[in-house]
ChimeraX commands (.cxc) that place a marker at each C-alpha (Angstrom):
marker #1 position 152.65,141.74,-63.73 radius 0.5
marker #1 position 149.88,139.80,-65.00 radius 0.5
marker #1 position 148.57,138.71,-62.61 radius 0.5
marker #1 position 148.47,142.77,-61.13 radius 0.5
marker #1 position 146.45,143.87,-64.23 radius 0.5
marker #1 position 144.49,140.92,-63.94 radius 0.5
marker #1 position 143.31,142.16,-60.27 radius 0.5
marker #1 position 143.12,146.00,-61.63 radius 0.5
marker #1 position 140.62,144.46,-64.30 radius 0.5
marker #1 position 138.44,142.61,-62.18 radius 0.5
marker #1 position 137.76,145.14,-59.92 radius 0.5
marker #1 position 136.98,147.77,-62.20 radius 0.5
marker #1 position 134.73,145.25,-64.13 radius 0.5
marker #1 position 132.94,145.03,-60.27 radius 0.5
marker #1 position 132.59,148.63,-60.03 radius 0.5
marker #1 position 131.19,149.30,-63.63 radius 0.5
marker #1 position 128.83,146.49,-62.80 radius 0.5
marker #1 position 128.05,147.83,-59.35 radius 0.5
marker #1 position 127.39,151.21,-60.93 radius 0.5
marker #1 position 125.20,150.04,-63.70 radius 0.5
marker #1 position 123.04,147.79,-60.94 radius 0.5
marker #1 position 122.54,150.98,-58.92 radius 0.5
marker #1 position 121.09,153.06,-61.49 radius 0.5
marker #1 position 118.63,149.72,-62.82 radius 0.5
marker #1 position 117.25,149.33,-59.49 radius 0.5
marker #1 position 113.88,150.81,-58.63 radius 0.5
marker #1 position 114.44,153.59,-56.59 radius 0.5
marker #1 position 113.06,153.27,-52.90 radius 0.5
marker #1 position 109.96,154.81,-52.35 radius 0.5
marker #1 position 109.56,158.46,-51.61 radius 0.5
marker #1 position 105.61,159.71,-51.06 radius 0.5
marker #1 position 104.91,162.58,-49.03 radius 0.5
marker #1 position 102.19,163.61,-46.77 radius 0.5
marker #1 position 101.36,166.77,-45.27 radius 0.5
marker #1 position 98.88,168.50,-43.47 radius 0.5
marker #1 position 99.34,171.88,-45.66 radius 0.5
marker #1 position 96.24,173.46,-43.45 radius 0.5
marker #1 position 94.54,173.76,-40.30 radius 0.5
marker #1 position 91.66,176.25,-39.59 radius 0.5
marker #1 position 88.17,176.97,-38.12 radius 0.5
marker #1 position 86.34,175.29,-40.78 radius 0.5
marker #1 position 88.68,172.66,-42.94 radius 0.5
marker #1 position 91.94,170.53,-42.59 radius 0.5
marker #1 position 93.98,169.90,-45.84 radius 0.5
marker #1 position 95.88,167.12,-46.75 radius 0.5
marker #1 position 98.44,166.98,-49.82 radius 0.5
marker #1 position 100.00,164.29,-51.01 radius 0.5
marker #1 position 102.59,163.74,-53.22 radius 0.5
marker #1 position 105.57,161.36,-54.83 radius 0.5
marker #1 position 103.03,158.29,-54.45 radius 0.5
marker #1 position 103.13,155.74,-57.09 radius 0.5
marker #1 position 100.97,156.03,-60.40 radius 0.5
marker #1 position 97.91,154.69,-60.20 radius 0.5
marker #1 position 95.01,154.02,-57.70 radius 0.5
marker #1 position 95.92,155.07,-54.08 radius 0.5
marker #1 position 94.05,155.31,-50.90 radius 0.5
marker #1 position 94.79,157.10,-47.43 radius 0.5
marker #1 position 92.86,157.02,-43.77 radius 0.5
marker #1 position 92.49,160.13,-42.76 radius 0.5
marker #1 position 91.01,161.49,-39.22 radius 0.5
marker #1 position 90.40,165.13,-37.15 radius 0.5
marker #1 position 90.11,165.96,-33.61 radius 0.5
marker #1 position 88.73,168.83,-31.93 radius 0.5
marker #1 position 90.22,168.85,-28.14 radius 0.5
marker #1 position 90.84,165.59,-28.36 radius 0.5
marker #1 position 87.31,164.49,-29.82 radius 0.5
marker #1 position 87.27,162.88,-32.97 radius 0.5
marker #1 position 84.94,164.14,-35.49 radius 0.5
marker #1 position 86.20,162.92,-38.64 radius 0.5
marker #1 position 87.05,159.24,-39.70 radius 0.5
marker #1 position 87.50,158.50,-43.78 radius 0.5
marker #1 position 89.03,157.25,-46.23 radius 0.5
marker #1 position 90.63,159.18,-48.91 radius 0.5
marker #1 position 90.95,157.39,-52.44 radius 0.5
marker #1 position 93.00,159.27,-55.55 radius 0.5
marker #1 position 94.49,157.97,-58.72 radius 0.5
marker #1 position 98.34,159.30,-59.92 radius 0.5
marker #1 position 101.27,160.14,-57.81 radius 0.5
marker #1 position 99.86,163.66,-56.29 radius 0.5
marker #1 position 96.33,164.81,-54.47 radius 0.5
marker #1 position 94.92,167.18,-51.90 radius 0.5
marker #1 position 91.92,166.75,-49.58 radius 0.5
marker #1 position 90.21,169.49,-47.83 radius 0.5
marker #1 position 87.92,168.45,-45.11 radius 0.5
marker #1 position 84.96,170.28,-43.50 radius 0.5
marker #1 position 85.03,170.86,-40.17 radius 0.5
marker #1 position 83.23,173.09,-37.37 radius 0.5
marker #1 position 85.47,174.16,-34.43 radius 0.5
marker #1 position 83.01,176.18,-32.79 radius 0.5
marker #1 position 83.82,179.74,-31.07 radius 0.5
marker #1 position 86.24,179.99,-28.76 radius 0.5
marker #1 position 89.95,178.83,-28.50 radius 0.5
marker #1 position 90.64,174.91,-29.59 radius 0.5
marker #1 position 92.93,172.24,-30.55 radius 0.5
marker #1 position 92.77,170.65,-33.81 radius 0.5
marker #1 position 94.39,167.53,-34.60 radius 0.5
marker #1 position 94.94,165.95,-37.90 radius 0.5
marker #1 position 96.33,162.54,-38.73 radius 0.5
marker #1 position 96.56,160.69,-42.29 radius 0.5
marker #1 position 97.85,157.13,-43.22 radius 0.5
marker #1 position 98.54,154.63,-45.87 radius 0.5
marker #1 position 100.25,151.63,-46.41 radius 0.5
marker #1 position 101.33,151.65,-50.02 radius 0.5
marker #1 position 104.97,151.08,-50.64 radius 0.5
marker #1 position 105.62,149.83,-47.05 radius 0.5
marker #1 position 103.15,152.63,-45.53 radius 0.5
marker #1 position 103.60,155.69,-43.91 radius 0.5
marker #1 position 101.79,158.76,-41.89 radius 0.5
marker #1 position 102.02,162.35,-41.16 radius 0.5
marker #1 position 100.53,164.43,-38.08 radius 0.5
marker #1 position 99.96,167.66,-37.30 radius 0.5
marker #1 position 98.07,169.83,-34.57 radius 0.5
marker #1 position 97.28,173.37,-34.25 radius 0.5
marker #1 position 95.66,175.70,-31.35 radius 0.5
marker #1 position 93.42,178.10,-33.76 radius 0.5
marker #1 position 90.99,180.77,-31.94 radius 0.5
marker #1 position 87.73,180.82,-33.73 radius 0.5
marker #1 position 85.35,184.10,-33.58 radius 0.5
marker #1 position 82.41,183.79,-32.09 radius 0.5
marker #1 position 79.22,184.26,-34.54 radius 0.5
marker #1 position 77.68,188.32,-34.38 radius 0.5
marker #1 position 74.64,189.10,-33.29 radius 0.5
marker #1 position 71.50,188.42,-35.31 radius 0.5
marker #1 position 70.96,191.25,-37.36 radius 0.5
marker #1 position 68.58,193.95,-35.95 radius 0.5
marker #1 position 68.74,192.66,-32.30 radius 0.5
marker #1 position 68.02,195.65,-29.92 radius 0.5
marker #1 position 70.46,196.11,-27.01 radius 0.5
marker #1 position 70.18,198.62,-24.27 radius 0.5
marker #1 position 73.46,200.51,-22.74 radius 0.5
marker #1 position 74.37,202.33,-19.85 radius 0.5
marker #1 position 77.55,203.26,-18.88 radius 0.5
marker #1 position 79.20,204.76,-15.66 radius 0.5
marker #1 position 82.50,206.61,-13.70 radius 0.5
marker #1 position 83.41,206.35,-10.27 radius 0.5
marker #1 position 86.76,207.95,-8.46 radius 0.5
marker #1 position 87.22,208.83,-4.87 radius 0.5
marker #1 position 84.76,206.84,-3.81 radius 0.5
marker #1 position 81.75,208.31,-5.52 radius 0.5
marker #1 position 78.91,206.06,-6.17 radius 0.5
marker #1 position 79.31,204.93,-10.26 radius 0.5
marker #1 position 75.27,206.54,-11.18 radius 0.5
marker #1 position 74.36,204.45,-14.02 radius 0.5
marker #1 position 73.47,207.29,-17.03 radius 0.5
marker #1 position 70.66,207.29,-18.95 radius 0.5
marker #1 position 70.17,204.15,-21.03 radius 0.5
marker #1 position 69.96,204.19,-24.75 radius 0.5
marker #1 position 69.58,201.55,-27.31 radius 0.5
marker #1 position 71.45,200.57,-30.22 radius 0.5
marker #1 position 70.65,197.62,-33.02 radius 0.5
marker #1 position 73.20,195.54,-34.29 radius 0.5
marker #1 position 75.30,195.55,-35.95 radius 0.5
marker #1 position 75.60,199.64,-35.41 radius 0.5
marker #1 position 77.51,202.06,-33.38 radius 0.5
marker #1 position 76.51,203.22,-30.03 radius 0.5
marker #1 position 77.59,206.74,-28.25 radius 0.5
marker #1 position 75.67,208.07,-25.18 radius 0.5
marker #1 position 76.19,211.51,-23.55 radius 0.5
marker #1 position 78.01,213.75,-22.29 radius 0.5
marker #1 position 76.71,213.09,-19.14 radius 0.5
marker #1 position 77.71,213.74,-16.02 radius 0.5
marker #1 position 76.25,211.33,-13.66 radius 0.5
marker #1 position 79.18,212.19,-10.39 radius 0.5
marker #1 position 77.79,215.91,-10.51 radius 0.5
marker #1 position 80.85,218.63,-10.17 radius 0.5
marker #1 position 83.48,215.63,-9.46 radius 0.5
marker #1 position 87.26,216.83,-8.77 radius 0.5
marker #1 position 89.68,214.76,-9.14 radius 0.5
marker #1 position 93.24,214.69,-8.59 radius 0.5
marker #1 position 96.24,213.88,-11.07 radius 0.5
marker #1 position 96.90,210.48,-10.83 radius 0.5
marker #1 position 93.48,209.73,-8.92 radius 0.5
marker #1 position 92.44,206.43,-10.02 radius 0.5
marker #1 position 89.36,207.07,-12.37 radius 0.5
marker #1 position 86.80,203.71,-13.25 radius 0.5
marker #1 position 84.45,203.63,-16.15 radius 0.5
marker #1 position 82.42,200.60,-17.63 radius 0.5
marker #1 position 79.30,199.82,-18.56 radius 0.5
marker #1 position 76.45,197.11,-18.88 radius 0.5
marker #1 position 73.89,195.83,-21.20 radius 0.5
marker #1 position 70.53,194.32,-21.87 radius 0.5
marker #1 position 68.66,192.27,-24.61 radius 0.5
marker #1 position 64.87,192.83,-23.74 radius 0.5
marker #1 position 62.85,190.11,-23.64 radius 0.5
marker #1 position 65.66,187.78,-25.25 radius 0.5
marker #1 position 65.26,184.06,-24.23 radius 0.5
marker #1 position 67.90,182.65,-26.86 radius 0.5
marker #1 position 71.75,182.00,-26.79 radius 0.5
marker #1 position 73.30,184.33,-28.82 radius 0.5
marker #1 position 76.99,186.79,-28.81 radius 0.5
marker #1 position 77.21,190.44,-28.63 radius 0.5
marker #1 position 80.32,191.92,-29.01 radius 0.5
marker #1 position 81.20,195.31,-27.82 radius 0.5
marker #1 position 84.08,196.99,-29.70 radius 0.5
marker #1 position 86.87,199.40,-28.92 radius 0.5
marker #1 position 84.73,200.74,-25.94 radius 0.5
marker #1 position 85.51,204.43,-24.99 radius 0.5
marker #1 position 84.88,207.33,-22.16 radius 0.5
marker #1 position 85.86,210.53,-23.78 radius 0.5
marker #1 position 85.68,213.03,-20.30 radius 0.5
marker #1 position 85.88,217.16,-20.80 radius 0.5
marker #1 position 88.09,218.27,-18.68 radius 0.5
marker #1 position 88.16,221.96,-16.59 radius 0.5
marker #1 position 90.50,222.75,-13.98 radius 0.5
marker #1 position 89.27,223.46,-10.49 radius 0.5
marker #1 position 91.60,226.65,-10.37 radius 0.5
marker #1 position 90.08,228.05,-13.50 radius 0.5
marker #1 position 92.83,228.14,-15.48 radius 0.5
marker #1 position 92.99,226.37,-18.98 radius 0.5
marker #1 position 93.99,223.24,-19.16 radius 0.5
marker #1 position 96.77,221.48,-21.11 radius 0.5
marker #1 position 94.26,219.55,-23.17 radius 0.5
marker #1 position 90.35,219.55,-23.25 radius 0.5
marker #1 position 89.60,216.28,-22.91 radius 0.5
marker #1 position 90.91,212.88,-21.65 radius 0.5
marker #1 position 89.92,209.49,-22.58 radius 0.5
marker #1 position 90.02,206.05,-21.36 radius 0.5
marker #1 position 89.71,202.76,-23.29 radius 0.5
marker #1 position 88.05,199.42,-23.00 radius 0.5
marker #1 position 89.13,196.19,-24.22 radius 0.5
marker #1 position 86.76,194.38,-26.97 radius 0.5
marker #1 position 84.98,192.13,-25.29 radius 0.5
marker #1 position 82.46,189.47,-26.47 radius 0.5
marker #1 position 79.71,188.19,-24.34 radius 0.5
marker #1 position 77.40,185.27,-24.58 radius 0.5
marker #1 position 73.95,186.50,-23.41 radius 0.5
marker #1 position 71.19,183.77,-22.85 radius 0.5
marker #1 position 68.75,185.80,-21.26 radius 0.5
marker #1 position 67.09,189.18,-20.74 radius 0.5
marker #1 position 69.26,190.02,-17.73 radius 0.5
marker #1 position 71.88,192.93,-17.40 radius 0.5
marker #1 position 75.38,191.68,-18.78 radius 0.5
marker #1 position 78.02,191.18,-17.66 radius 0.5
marker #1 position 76.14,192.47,-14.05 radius 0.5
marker #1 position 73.23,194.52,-12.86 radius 0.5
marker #1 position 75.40,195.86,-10.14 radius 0.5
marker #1 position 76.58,198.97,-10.54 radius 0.5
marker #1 position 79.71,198.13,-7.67 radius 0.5
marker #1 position 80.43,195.07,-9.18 radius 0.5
marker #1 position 83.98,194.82,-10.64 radius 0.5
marker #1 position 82.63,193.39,-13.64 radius 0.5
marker #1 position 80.81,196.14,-14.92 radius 0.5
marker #1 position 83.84,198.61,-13.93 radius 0.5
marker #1 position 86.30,197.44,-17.87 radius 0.5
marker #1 position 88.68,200.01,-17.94 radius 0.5
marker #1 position 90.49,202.65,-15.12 radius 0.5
marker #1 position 92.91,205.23,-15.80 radius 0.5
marker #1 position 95.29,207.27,-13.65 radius 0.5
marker #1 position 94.06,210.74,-14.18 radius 0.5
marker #1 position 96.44,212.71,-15.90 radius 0.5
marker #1 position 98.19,216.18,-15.11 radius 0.5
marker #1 position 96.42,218.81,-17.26 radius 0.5
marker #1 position 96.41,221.20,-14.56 radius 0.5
marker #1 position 99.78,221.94,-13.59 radius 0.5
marker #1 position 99.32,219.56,-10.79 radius 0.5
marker #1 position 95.89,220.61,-9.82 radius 0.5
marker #1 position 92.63,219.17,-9.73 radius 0.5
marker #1 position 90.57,218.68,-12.59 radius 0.5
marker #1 position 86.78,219.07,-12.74 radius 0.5
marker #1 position 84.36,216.67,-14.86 radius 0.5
marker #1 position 81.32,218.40,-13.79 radius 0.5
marker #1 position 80.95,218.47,-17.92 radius 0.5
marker #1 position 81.01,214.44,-17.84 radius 0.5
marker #1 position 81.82,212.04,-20.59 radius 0.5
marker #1 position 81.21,210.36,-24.02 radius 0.5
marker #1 position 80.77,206.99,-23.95 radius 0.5
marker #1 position 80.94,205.20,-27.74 radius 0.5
marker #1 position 81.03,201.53,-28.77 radius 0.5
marker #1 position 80.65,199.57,-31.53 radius 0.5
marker #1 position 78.13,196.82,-31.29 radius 0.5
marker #1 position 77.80,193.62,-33.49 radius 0.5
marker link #1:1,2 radius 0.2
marker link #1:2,3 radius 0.2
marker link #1:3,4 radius 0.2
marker link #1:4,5 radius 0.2
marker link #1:5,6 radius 0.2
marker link #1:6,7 radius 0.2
marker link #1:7,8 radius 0.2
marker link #1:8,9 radius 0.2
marker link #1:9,10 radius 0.2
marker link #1:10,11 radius 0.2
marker link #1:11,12 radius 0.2
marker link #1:12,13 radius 0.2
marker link #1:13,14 radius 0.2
marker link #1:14,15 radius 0.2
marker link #1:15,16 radius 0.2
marker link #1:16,17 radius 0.2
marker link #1:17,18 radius 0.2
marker link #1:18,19 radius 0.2
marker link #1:19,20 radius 0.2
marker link #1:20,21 radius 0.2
marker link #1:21,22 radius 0.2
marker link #1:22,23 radius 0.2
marker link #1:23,24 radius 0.2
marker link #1:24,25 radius 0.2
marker link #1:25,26 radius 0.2
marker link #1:26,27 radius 0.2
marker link #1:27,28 radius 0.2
marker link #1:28,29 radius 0.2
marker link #1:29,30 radius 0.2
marker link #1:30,31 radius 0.2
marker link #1:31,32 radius 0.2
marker link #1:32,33 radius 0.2
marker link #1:33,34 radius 0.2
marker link #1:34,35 radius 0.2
marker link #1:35,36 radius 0.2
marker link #1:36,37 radius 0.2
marker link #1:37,38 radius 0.2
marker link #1:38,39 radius 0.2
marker link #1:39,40 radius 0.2
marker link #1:40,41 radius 0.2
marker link #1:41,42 radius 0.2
marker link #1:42,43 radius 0.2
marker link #1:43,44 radius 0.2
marker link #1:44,45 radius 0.2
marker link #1:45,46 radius 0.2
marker link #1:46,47 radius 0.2
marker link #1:47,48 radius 0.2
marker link #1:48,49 radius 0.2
marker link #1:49,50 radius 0.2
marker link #1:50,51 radius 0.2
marker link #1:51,52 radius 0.2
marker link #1:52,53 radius 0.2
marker link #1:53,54 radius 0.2
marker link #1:54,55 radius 0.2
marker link #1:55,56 radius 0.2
marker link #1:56,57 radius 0.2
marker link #1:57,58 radius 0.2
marker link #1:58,59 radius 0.2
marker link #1:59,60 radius 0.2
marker link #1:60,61 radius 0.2
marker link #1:61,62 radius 0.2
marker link #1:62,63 radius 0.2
marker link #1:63,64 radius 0.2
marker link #1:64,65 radius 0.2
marker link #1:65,66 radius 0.2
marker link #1:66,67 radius 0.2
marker link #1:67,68 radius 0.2
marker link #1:68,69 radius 0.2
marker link #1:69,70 radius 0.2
marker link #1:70,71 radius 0.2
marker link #1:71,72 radius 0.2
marker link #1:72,73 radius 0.2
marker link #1:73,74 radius 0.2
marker link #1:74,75 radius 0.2
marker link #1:75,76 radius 0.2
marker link #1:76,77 radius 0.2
marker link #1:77,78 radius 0.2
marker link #1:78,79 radius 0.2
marker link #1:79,80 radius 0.2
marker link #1:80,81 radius 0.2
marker link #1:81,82 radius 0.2
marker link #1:82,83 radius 0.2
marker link #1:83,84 radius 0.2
marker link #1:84,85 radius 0.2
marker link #1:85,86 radius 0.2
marker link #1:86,87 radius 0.2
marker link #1:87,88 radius 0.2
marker link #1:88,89 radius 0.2
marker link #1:89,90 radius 0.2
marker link #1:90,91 radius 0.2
marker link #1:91,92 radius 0.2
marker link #1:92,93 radius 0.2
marker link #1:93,94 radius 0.2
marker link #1:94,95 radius 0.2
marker link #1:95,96 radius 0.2
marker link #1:96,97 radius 0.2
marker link #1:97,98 radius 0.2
marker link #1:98,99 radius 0.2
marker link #1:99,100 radius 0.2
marker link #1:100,101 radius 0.2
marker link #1:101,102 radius 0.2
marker link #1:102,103 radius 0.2
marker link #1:103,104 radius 0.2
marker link #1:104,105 radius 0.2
marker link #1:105,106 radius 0.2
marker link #1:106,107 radius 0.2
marker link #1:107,108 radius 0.2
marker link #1:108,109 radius 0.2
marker link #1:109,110 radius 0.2
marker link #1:110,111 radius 0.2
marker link #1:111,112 radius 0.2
marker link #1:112,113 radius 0.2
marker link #1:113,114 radius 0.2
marker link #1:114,115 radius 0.2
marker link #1:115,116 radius 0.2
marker link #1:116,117 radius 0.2
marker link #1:117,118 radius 0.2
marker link #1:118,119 radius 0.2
marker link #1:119,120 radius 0.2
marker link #1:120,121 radius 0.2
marker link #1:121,122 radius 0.2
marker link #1:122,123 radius 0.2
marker link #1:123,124 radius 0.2
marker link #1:124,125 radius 0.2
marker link #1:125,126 radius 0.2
marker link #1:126,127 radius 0.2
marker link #1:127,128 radius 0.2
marker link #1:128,129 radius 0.2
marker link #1:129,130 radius 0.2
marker link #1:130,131 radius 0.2
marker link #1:131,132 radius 0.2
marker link #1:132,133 radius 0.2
marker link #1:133,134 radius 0.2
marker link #1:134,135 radius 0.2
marker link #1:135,136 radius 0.2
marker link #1:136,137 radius 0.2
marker link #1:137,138 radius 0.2
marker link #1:138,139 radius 0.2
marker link #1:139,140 radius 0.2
marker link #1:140,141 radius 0.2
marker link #1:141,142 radius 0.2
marker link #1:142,143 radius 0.2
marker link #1:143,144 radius 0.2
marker link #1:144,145 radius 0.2
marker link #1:145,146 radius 0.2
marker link #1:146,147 radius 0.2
marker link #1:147,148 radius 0.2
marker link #1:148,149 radius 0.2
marker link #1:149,150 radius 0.2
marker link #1:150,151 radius 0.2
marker link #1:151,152 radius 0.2
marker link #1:152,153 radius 0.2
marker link #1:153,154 radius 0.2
marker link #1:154,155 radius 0.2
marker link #1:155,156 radius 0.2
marker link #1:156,157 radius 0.2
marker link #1:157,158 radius 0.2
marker link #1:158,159 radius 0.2
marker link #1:159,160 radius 0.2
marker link #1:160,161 radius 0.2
marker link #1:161,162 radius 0.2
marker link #1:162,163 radius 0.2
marker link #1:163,164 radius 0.2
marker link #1:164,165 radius 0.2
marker link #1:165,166 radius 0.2
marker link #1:166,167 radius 0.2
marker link #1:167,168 radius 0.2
marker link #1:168,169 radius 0.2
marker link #1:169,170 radius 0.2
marker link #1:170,171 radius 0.2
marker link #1:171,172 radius 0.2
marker link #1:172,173 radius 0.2
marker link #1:173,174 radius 0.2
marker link #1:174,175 radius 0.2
marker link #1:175,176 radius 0.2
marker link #1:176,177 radius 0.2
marker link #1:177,178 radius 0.2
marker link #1:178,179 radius 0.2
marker link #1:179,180 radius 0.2
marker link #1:180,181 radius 0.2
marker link #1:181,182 radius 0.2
marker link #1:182,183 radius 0.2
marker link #1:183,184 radius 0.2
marker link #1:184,185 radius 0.2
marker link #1:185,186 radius 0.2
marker link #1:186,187 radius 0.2
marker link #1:187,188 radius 0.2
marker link #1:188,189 radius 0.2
marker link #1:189,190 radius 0.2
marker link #1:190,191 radius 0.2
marker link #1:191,192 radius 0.2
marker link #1:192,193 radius 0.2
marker link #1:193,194 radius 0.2
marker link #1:194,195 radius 0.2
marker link #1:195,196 radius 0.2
marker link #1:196,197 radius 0.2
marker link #1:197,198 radius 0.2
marker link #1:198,199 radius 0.2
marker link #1:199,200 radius 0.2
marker link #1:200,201 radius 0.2
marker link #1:201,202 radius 0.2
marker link #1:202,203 radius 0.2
marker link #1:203,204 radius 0.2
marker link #1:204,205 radius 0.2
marker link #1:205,206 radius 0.2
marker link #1:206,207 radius 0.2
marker link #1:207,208 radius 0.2
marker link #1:208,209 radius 0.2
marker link #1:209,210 radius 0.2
marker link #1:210,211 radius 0.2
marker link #1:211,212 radius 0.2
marker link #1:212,213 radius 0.2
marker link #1:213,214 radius 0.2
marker link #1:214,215 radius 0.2
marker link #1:215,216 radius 0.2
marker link #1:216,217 radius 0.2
marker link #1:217,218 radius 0.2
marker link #1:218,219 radius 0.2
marker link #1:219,220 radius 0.2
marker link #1:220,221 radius 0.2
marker link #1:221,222 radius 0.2
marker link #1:222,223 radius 0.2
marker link #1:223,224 radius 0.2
marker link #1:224,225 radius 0.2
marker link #1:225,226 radius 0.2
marker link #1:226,227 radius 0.2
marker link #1:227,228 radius 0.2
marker link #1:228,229 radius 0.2
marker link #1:229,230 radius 0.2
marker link #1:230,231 radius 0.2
marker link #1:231,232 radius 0.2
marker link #1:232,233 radius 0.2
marker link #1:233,234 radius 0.2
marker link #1:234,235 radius 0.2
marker link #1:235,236 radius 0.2
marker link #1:236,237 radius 0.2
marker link #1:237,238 radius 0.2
marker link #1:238,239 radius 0.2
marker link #1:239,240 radius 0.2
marker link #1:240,241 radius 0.2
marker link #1:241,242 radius 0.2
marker link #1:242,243 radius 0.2
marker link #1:243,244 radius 0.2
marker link #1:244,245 radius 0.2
marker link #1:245,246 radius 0.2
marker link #1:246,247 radius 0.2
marker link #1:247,248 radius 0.2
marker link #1:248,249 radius 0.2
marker link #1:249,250 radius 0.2
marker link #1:250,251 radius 0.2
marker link #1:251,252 radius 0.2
marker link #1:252,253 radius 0.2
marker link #1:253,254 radius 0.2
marker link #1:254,255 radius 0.2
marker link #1:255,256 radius 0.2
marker link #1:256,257 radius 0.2
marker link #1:257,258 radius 0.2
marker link #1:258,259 radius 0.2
marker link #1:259,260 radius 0.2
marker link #1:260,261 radius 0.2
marker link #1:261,262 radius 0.2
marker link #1:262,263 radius 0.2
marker link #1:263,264 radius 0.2
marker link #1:264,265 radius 0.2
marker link #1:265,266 radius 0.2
marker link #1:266,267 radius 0.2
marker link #1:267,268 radius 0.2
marker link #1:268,269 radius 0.2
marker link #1:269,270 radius 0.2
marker link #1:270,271 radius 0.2
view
């Protein structure tokens, strides 16, 4: 019987012991790092749980794979952040961040992120001139009269109707688009043309009135690098390039033909 209590004694002597060593014994180290931001123009780092005192981390950025940033971060106390400075560029890109450090047995964090970065506007006050044109069953696409616009600034040119007394039927396929020019520009620069529109009147062939006056048809934004005084994003007037948006035509006859012998509206915004 002893001898039992004895046993019973011991080993609860080992597990208060055991106990008491676990809470005495520095804890095992726990410092964070994260990259708490990726953008355009800066990568952050944060750091935290580190041990007081003087610290130091390498941190480094690449842009598709290029490396553009190579230091060494230095902070005193158990938490920091570092924001670093850095240019993407316009344009869709891959930035990739990695930080590490070898206190307390060392560690590291990555990250990456695809980010799509605008592209810069035009230089205030640059003059651009616009035309814009239509084409269905096979007509030629006349360019209309060209008009200018400075940026940044919204554009709108007609109506004007460029096809003459063009019928068309419901669910004729009806192409607009249009094309640009930066006279006498010889430097690298973006124009971008927003939320591009053809607004068309619409009368039907058999004179009666139709279901709704007008029709339109819409453009995606598009941005364009111009480098040069030519005609973006072509000169050509058949080109597919310079035909952005198409439309089936819809039924606001009672299934007959429509006339645009009143034309269009064409409106942009430029910047």
């Amino acid at each position: 019987m002893k001898r039992s209590r004895s046993i019973h004694a011991g080993v609860l002597a080992f597990a208060v012991v055991a106990v008491a060593a676990a809470f005495l014994a520095p804890s095992a180290s726990a410092h964070v790092g994260r990259v708490t931001n990726i953008s355009c123009t800066q990568v952050t780092f944060t750091y935290s749980s580190f041990p007081s005192g003087a610290n130091s981390t390498h941190e480094t950025v690449s842009i598709d794979g290029n490396q553009v940033v190579s230091k060494t971060f230095s902070f005193n106390g158990s938490s920091a952040s570092d924001t670093v400075a850095i240019n993407v560029g316009s344009g869709t890109h891959t930035v990739s961040a990695h930080a590490d450090w070898t206190v307390q047995g060392g560690g590291h964090v990555d990250a990456s992120k695809t980010v799509t970065c605008p592209h810069p506007p035009c230089p205030t006050g640059t003059k651009a001139n616009f035309r814009w044109h239509y084409s269905a069953n096979g007509s030629s696409g006349s360019w209309s009269a060209t008009k200018s616009v400075l940026c940044p600034n919204s554009l709108s040119i007609g109506p004007q109707a460029m096809e003459g007394d063009l019928k068309v039927a419901p669910g004729a396929t009806l192409r607009v688009g249009y094309s640009f020019t930066v006279p006498g520009n010889h430097a690298t620069l973006f124009i971008t043309v927003g939320n591009p529109r053809v607004v068309f009147n619409v009368r039907c062939v058999s004179g009666a009135t139709p279901s709704a006056p007008t029709f339109t048809v819409n453009m995606p934004t598009q941005t364009y690098q111009v480098t040069d005084d030519k005609w973006y994003p072509s000169g050509d007037q058949h080109s597919s390039l310079v035909y952005q948006g198409s439309i089936a035509v819809p039924n606001l006859c009672g299934g007959g033909n429509l006339r645009l012998d009143k034309g269009g509206t064409f409106s942009a915004n430029v910047s």
